[in-house]
C-alpha positions in Angstrom: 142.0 102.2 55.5 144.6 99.5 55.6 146.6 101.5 57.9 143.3 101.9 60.3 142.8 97.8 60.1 146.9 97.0 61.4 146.1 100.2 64.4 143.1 98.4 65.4 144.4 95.0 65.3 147.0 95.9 67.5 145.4 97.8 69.8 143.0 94.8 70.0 146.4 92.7 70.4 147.5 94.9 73.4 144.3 96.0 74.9 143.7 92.1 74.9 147.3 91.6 77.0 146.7 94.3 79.4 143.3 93.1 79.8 145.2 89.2 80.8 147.4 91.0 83.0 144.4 92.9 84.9 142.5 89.7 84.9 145.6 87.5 86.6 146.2 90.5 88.8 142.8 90.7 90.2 142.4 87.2 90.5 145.4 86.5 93.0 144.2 88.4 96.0 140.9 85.8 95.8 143.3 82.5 95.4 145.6 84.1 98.5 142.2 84.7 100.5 141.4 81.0 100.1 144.9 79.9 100.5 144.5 81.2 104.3 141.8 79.4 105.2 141.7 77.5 108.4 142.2 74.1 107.6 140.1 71.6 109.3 142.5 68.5 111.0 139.8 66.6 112.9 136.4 66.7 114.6 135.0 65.6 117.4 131.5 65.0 118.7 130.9 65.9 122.7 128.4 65.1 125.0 125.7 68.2 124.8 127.7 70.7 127.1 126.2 74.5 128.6 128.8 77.1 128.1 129.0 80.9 128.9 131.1 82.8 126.1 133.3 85.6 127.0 134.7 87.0 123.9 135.3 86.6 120.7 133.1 85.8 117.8 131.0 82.9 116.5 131.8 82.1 113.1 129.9 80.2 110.4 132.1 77.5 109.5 135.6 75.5 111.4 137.7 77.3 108.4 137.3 80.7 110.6 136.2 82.8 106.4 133.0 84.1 108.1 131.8 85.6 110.9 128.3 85.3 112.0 127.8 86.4 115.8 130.3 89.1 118.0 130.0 87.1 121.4 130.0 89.9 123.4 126.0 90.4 122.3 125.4 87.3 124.3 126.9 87.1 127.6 123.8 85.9 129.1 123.4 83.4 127.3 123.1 79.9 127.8 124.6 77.7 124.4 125.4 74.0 124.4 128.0 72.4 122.8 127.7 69.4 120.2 131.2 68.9 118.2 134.6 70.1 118.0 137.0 70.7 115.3 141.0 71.2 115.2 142.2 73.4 113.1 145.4 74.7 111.6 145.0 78.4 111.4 146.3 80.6 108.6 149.4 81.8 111.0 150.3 78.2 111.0 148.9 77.3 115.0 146.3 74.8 115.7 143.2 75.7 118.1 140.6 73.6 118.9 136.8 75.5 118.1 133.5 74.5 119.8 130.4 74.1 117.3 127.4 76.2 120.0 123.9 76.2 119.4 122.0 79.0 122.1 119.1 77.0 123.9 116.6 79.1 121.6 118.5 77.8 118.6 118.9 81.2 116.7 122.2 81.8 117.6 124.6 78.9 116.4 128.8 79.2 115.2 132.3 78.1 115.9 134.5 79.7 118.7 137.9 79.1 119.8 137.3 77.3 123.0 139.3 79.9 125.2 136.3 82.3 124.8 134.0 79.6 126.7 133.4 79.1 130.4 131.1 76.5 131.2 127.9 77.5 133.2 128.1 76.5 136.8 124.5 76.4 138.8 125.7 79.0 141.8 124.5 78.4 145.0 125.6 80.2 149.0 127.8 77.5 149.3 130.2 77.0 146.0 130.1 80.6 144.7 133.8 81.0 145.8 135.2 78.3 143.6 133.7 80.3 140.4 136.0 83.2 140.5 139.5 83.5 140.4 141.2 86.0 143.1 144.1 87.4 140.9 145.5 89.7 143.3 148.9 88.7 143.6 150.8 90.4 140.8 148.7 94.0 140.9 150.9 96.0 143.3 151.5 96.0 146.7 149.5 97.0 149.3 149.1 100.7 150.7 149.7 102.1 147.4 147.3 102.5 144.7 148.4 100.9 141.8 147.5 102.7 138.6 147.2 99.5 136.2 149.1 100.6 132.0 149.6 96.8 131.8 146.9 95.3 129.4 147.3 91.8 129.8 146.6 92.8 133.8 143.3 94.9 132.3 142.1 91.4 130.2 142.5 89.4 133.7 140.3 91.7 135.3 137.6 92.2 132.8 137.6 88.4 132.6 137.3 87.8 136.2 134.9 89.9 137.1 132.5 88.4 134.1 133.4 85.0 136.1 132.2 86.6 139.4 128.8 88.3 137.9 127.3 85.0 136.5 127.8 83.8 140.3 125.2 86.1 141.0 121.3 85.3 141.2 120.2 84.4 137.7 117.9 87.0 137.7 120.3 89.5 138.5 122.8 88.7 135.7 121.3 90.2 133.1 121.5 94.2 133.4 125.1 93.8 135.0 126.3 91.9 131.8 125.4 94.4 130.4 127.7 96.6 131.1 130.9 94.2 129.9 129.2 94.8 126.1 131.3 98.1 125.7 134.5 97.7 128.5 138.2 98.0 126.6 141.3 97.1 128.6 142.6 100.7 127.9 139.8 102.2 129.9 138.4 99.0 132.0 138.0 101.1 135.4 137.1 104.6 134.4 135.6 105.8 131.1 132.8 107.5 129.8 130.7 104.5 129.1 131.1 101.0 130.4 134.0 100.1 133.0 134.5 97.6 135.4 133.7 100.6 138.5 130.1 100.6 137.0 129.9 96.6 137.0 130.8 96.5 140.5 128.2 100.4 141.2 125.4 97.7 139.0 126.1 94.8 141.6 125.2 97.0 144.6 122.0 98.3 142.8 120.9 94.5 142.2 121.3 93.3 145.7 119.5 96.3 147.0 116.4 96.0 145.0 116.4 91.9 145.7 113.6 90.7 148.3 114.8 87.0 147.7 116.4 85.9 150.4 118.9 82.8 148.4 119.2 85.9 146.0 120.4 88.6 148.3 123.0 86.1 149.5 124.5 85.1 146.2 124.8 88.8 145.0 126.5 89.6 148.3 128.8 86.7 147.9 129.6 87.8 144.5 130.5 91.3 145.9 132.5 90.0 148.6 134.6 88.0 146.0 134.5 91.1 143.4 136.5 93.1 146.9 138.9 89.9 146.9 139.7 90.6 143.9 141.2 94.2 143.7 141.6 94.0 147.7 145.5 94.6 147.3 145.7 97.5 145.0 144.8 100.2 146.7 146.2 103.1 149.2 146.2 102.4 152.9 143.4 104.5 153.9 140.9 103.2 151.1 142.2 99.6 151.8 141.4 99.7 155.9 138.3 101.6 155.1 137.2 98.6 152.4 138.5 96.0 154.7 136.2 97.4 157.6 133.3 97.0 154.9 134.5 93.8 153.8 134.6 92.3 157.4 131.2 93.9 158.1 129.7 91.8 155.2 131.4 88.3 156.4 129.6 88.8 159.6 126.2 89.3 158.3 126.3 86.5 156.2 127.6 84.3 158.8 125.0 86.0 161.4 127.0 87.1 163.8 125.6 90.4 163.6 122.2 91.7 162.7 123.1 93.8 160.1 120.8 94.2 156.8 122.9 92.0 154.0 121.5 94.1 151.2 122.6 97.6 153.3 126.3 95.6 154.2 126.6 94.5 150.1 125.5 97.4 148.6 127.8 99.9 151.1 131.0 97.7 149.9 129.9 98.0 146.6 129.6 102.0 146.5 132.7 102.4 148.2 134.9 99.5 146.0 133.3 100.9 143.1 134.9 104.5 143.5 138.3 102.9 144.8 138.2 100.9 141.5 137.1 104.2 139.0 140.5 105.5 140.5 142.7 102.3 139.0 142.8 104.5 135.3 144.8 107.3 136.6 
């Protein structure tokens, strides 16, 4: 019996050190979590500010632990900006986050401000200075250009998202759709969303469009979708876009009497397929 008591007490002894051990050892991960926290170096309130978001998500609190909306759900959205924060991330950088509330108020967070574009009423005659025409540094001309570079991809995905919300509001909608689902790997040609079917969407809104302000600003924005890629393809497809192209420009300016919804919607179709060919 005495011999029983001294096993137990030192099983007890050592069952009671292991059990220490286990409890420090499953404790650390939790203080390492919190250690790597963003910290919080300054807010700042702003003037009530409509933004677009991009990317990204929208998380719960400036210190980045929890996220509470993917951004990509909301693309059509309208939120407004109250307050910033700077923070030091856990990698040691500072970024500066937006606090967004959505105009229905049940969608609210924090997102790096890179992810925002502010929203920009569009109208026939600014609809230009909305997009950015990166088309520069994607090959030259009379070759296509089949695009491995990622950070070239991201450009693209982000500048046509510029161009679409240039379009009539009420035609945003279904096309921003299509960005939910679009990678860089596969951004022109895939088996679900790509930037070809964006571009295939914008022809099928201007088509169905009877307003007249409407039809114009989805034209536009296909006119300045063309700018965009204009450079990056073989010489046939680029002379037979450039025809189309040109074709457009005079039916806006009304110096022919061409249909604008027929003139949009063929340079669509056809940039569309030159665009699906960009992945190979």
């Amino acid at each position: 019996m005495k011999t029983k008591l001294i096993y137990s007490a030192v099983l007890a002894i050592t069952l009671g050190t292991v059990s220490g051990v286990s409890v420090s050892t499953f404790s650390s991960p939790n203080a390492l979590a919190k250690a790597k926290l963003a910290r919080v170096i300054s807010y700042k309130k702003l003037s009530k500010t409509p933004y677009n978001v991009n990317k990204g998500y929208l998380y719960t609190n400036p210190r980045l632990n929890k996220k509470a909306h993917k951004a990509s759900n909301y693309l059509s959205w309208t939120f407004y900006a109250t307050e910033s924060a700077k923070v030091k991330k856990a990698n040691g950088k500072t970024a500066v986050y937006y606090y967004l509330k959505s105009g229905n108020n049940k969608v609210k967070g924090w997102i790096w401000k890179g992810n925002l574009s502010k929203v920009v009423v569009s109208t026939n005659n600014n609809t230009n200075n909305n997009t950015n025409n990166n088309t520069s540094n994607s090959g030259s001309s009379g070759t296509t250009q089949p695009t491995n570079d990622y950070a070239q991809q991201k450009s693209d995905i982000s500048n046509m998202l510029s161009i679409v919300r240039t379009m009539y509001s009420q035609d945003q909608d279904d096309v921003l759709a299509d960005f939910k689902d679009i990678t860089p790997k596969e951004a022109y040609d895939s088996s679900d969303n790509d930037l070809s079917e964006v571009i295939s969407d914008m022809g099928y809104a201007v088509d169905d469009q009877d307003n007249d302000n409407g039809v114009r600003m989805d034209a536009q924005a296909i006119q300045n979708a063309y700018q965009l890629f204009a450079s990056r393809f073989s010489s046939l497809t680029s002379i037979k876009l450039a025809a189309l192209s040109s074709r457009l420009s005079d039916t806006l300016s009304g110096k022919n009497s061409d249909n604008i919804s027929d003139a949009a919607d063929n340079l669509a179709d056809a940039l569309s397929d030159a665009v699906s060919n960009l992945q190979r």
